[in-house]
N, C-alpha and C positions, 0 to 999 in steps of 0.2 A: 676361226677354227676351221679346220681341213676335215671334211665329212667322208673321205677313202676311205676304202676298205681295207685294214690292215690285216694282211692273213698270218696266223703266225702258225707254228711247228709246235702242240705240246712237248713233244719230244725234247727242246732247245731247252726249255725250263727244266727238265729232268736231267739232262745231260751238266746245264749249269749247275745244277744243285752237287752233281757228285763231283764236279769238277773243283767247287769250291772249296776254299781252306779249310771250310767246318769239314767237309766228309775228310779233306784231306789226302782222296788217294785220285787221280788222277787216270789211272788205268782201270778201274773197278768197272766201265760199262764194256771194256775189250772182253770180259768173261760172258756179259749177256749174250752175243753172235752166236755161241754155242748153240745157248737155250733158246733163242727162237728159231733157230736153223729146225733143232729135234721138234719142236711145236710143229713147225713150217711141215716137216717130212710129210708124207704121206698125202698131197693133194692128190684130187681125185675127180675122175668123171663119173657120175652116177644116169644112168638114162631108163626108163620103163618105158616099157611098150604094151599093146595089146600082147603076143606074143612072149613077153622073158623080161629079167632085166641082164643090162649089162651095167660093168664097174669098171675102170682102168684106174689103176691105183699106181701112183709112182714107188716104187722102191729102191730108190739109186744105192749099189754095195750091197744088196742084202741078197745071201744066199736063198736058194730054192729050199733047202729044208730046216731054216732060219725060219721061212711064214706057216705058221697055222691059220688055216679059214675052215671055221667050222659055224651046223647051222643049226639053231636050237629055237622053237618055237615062233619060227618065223621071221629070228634074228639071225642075220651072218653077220660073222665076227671076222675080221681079219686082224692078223697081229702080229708081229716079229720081233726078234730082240736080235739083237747084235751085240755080240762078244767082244770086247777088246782084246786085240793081239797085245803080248809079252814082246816087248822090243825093246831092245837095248842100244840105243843110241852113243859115239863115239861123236863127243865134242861137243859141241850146238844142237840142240832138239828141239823141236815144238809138233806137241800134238795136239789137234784139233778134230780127230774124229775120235768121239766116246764110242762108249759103248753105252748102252739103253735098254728101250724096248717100246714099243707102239701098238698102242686098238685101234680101231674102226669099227661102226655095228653099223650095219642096215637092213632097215626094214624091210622084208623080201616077202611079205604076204603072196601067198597061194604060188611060190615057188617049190616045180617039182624037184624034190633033190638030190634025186637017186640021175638025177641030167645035167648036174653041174658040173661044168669046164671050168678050167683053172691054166692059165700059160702063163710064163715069167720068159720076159723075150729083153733083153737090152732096158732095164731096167724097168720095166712097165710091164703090171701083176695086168692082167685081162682076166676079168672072170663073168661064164656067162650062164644066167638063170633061167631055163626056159620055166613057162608057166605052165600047170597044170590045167589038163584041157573043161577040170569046173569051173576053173578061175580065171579064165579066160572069156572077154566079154560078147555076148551073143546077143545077136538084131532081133528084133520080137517081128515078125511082121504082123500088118495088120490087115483084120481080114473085114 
């Protein structure tokens, strides 16, 4: 007996199972690309410092008054929905961009927020949280 390490793909057994004659339909994982694409949306850099936090938030196609960021007890929320256009295709069509809609929350303790920046530049939301000068951390010296 051969003691290798066999790696395998769970994904292979999932894909064989729909592909099989019980499921019977053959094209049924082509609809899943959608759904993890919209999951997928919105990666994100999140960074704190002594000074603020910053965020970059990808939002590729999404209009500027498309995103709400709002911030409620310490929470920012950021979120957008994207409307499907009315299109009327002559002949052949495939659409693959739905329409939706996305959250994000982050925790933004002792963020001032009468100071927060917000930019939408070539698809990437920057938003930046400076901290309040209590919550902002200070050297004790010792005497």
């Amino acid at each position: 007996m051969n003691n290798q390490l066999i790696k395998r793909n769970p994904w292979n057994n999932l894909q064989s199972f729909f592909e099989s004659p019980f499921f019977g339909n053959q094209n049924f994982l082509k609809g899943f690309g959608n759904e993890f694409e919209r999951i997928l949306n919105g990666k994100c850099d999140f960074e704190e410092s002594d000074s603020g936090y910053s965020i970059e938030l990808e939002v590729p196609g999404i209009k500027k008054d498309e995103i709400s960021i709002n911030v409620k007890n310490d929470i920012l929320t950021i979120s957008w929905k994207r409307k499907k256009e009315n299109k009327k295709g002559i002949g052949r069509t495939r659409y693959e961009i739905n329409e939706g809609s996305f959250t994000r929350s982050f925790d933004v303790e002792g963020a001032d927020v009468g100071k927060i920046e917000a930019e939408l530049k070539d698809g990437l939301l920057k938003v930046n949280l400076p901290k309040t000068e209590n919550s902002k951390p200070k050297k004790i010296e010792i005497i």
